[in-house]
C-alpha distance (Angstrom), angle and dihedral (degrees) to the residues before:
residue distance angle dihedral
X1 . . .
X2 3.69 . .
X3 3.89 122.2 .
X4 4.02 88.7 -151.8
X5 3.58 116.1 105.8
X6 3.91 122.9 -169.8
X7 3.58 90.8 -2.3
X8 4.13 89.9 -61.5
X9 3.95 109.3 142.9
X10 3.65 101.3 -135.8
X11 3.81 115.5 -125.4
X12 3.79 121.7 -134.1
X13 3.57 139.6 172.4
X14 3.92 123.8 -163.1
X15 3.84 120.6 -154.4
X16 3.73 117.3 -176.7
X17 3.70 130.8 112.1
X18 3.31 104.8 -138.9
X19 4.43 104.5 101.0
X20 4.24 95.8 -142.4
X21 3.82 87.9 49.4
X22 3.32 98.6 55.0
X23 3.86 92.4 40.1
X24 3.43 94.5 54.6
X25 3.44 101.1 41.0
X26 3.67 86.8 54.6
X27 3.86 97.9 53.2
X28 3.82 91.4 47.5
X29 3.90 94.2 43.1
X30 4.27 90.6 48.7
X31 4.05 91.5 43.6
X32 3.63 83.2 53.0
X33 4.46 90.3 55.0
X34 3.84 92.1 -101.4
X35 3.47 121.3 139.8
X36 4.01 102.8 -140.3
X37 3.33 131.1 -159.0
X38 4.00 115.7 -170.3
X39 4.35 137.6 -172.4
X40 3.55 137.8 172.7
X41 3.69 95.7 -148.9
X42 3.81 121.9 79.5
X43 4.10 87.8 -147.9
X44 3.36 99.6 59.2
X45 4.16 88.6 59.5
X46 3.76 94.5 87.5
X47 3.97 91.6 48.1
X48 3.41 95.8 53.5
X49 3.97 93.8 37.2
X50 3.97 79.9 61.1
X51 3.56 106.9 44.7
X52 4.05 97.9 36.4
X53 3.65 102.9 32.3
X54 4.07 101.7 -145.2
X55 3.87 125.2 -151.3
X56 3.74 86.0 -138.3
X57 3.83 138.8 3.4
X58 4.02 118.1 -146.3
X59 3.80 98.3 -161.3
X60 4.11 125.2 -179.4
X61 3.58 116.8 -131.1
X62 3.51 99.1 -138.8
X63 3.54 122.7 63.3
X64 4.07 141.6 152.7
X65 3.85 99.3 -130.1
X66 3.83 111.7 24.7
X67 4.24 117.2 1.3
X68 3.65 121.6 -137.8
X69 3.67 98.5 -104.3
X70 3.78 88.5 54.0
X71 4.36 94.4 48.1
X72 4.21 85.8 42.3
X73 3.79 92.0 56.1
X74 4.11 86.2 44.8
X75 3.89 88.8 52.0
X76 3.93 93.4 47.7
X77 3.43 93.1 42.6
X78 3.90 91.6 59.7
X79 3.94 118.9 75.7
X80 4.02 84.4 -144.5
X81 3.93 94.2 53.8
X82 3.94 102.5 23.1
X83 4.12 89.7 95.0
X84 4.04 98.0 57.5
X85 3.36 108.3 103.1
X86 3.96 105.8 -147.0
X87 3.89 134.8 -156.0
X88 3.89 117.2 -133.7
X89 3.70 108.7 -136.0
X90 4.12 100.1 -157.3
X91 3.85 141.3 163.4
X92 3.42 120.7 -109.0
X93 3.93 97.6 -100.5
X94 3.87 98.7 45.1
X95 3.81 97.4 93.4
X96 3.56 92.8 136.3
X97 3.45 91.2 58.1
X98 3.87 94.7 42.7
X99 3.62 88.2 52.8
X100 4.19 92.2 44.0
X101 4.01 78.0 56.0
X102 3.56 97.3 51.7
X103 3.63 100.1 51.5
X104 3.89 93.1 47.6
X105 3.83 94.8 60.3
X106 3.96 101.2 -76.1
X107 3.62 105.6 153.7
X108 3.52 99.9 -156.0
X109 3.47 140.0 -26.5
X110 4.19 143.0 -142.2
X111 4.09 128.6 -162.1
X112 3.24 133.1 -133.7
X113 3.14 135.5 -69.8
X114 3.82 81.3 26.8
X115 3.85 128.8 -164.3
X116 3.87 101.0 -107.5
X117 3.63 88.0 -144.5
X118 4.28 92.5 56.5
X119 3.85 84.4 50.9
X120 3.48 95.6 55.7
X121 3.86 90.7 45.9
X122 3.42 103.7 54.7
X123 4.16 90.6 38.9
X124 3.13 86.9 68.3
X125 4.05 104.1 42.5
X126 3.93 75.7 52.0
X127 3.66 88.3 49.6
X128 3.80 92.9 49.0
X129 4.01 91.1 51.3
X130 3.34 90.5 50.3
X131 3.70 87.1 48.0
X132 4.05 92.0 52.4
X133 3.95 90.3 48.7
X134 3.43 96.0 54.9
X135 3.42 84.7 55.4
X136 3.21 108.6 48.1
X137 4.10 93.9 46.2
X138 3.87 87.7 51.6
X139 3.93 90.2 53.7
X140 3.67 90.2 48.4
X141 3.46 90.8 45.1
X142 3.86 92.6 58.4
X143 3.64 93.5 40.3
X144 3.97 91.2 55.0
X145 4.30 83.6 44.9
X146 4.17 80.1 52.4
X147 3.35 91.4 52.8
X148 3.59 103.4 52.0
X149 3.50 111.6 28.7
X150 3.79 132.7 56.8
X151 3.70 119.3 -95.7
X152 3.74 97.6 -142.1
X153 3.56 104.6 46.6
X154 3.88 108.6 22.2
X155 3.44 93.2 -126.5
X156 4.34 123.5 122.3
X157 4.22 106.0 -86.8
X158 3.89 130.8 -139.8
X159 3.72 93.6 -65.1
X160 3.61 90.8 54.7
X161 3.38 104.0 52.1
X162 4.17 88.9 39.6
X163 3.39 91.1 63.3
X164 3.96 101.2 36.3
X165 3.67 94.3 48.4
X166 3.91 95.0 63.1
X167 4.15 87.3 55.1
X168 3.76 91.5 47.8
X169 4.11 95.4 48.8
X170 3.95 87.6 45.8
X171 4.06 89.2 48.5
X172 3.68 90.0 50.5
X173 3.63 89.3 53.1
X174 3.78 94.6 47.5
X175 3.70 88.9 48.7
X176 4.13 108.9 35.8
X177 3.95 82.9 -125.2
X178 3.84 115.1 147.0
X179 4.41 119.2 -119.6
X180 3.09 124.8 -166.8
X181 3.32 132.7 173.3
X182 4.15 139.5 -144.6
X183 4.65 114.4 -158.0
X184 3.45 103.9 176.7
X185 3.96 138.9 161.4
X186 3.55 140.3 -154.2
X187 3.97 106.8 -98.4
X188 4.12 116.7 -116.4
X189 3.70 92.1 -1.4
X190 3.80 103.4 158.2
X191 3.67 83.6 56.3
X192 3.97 92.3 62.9
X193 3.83 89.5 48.9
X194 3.64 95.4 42.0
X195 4.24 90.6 45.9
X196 3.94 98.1 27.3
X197 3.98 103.1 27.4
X198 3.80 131.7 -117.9
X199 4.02 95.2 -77.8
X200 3.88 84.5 61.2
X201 3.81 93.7 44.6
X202 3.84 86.1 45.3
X203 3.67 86.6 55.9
X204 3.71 100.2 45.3
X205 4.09 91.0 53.2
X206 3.98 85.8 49.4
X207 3.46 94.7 56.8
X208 3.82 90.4 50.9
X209 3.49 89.6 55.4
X210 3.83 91.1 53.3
X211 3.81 93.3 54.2
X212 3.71 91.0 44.2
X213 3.66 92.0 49.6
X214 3.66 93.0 46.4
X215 3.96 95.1 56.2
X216 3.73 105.1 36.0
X217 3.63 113.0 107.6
X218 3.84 122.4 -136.0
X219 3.85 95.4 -93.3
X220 3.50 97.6 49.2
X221 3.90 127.3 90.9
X222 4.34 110.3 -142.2
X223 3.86 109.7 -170.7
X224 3.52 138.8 -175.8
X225 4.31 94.5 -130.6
X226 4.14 100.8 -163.8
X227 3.90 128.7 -63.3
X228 4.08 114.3 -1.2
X229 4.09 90.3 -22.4
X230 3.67 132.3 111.8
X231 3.67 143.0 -175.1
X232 3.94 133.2 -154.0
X233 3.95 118.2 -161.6
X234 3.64 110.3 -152.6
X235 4.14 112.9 -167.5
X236 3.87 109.3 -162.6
X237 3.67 96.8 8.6
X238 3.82 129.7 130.6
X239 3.66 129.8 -139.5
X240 4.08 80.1 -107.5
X241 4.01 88.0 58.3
X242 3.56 99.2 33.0
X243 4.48 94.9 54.1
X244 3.86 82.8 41.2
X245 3.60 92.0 58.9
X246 3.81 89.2 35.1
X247 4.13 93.1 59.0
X248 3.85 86.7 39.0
X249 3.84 92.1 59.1
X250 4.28 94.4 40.4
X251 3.72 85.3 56.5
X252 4.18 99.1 40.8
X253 4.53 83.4 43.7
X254 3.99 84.3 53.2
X255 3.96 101.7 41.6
X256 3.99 84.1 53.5
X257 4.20 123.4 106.0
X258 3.76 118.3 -153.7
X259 3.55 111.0 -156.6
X260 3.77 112.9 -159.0
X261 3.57 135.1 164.7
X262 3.32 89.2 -103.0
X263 3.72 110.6 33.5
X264 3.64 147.7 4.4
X265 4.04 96.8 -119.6
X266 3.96 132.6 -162.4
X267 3.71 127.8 -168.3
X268 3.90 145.7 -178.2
X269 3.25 128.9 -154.1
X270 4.06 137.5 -146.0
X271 3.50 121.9 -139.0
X272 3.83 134.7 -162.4
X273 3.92 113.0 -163.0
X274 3.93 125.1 -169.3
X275 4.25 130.8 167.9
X276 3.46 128.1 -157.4
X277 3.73 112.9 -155.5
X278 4.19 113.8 -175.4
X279 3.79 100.9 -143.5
X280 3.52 90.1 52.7
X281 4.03 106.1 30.7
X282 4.26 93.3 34.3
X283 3.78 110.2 -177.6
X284 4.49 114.3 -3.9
X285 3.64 125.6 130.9
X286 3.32 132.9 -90.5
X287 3.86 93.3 -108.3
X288 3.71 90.7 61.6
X289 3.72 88.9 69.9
X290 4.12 95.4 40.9
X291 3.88 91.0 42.5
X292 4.05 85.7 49.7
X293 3.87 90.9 53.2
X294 3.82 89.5 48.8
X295 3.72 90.3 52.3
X296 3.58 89.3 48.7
X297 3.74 90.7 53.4
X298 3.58 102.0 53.0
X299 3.74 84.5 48.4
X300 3.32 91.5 58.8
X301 3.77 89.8 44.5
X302 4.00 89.7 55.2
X303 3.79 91.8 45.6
X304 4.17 81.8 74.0
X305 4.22 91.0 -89.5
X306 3.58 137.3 -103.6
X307 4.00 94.0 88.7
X308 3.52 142.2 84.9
X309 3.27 131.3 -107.0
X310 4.13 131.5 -170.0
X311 3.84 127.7 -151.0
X312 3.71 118.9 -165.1
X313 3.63 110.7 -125.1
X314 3.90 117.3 -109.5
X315 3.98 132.2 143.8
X316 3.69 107.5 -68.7
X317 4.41 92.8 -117.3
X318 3.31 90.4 49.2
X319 4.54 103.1 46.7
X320 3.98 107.8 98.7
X321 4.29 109.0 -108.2
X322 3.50 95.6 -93.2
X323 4.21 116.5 -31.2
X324 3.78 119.2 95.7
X325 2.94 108.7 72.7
X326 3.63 135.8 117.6
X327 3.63 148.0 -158.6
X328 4.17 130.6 -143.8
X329 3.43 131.7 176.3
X330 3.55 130.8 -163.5
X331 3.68 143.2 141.5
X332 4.03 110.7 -96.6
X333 3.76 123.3 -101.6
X334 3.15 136.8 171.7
X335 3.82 127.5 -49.8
């Protein structure tokens, strides 16, 4: 019977110094569609744990430079390793160390001389747990990449940015570093869904998201912030950088095409930019800076749209109704 499922070639490393062991136990395993890896030397387990990345390690207990129970507590200890589940190969009188095995991690375990048929059988119930795991961690793993990103365009949601934007305004502080931020929304876009239909305006926000995605830089946070509006966090950059990058994304929103089934659709965007800078700003809440940006953007929505518009940041009591703010152009550089 083979010990690939779904067409997966099942990964397994052998450990045991003994030469016919590990030759048999590779001729069986590979006849069976495994892809075996095999070494007579308990220390180079974790290595080859590391660079290969088995579904299962069969390790002896027993060994003349490192014993089992010392490689298994090397291979749990290491976030790369710690998910293998791995098969004890013991003598008969070793329970203490089969038991030391067990309670480190050791999934199972076999003595010797072992029944090659009992090996195979609990390989693979290993193999099938394994199997299940991986499973289960790569469902959770989408559900958590559900849960904090945005379906449509790929890129974080709300929650995201809510709860990343508190860490990046106390790491500016920490570090004198400007951040500034961009919230903007695509202009008159009720009317594209009311003219064009919801697939277009679907679409048009998608193709946002791919220009977004395609200029952030690795420190940055892009997120889609509710309905047509998004925001750009910018760590280190200065209102110069941050209205620089602003006109640089009005002008690459309007140069794009949306082809839809049921139109050929161009759009602008408005933009609202705001930078907090600690030596000047000191100690104000994180919703001064947002609520800045916002003020910014219906500025810039006022101003006839299309534009960007920057707000200097100041404690929300204190900023004048609507003056002070100011608008700069300039092509975008590098930060």
């Amino acid at each position: 019977m083979s010990l690939s499922k779904d067409g997966q070639t099942p990964r397994i490393l052998v450990v045991d110094d003994e030469p016919s062991i590990l030759s048999m136990l590779r001729l069986r395993l590979e006849s069976m569609g495994a892809a075996v890896v095999t070494t007579p030397r308990g220390g180079e387990a974790l290595p080859l744990a590391r660079t290969h990345a088995p579904d299962l390690v069969l390790l002896d207990v027993m060994m003349p430079d490192v014993d089992g129970v010392t490689v298994i507590e090397q291979l749990k200890a290491d976030p790369a390793t710690r998910e293998i589940p791995v098969i004890f190969m013991t003598a008969r009188d070793e329970i203490d160390s089969r038991i030391q095995g067990l309670e480190l991690g050791g999934h199972d375990y076999v003595t010797k001389p072992f029944n090659t048929a009992e090996l195979l059988a609990r390989v693979r119930a290993a193999l099938r747990v394994k199997a299940l795991q991986d499973e289960l961690r790569e469902k959770n793993r989408l559900l958590e990449q559900l849960a904090n990103s945005d379906p449509l365009t790929a890129l974080p949601n709300r929650r995201t940015f809510d709860e990343q934007v508190f860490l990046e305004m106390e790491r500016s502080r920490r570090s004198g570093q400007p951040l500034s931020v961009l919230l903007f929304d695509i202009d008159d876009f009720k009317q594209i869904n009311a003219r064009y239909g919801h697939q277009s305006g679907d679409e048009v926000l998608r193709r946002i998201g791919r220009v977004l995605a395609g200029r952030r830089r690795a420190v940055d946070l892009v997120a889609r912030y509710g309905g047509e509006e998004f925001v750009w966090l910018l760590p280190g950059a200065s209102a110069e950088n941050a209205m620089e990058l602003a006109e640089w994304l009005r002008r690459t929103v309007a140069e794009e095409t949306v082809h839809t089934s049921e139109a050929t659709i161009r759009v602008s965007i408005s933009i609202g930019v705001s930078t907090y800078v600690p030596a000047e700003h000191g100690e104000v809440p994180t919703s001064a800076l947002l609520e800045q940006a916002d003020r910014a953007l219906r500025e810039a929505k006022a101003q006839g749209k299309a534009r960007a518009v920057f707000r200097p940041l100041t404690l929300l009591e204190e900023a004048p109704p609507e003056e002070g703010f100011e608008e700069l152009a300039g092509p975008y550089g590098p930060m």
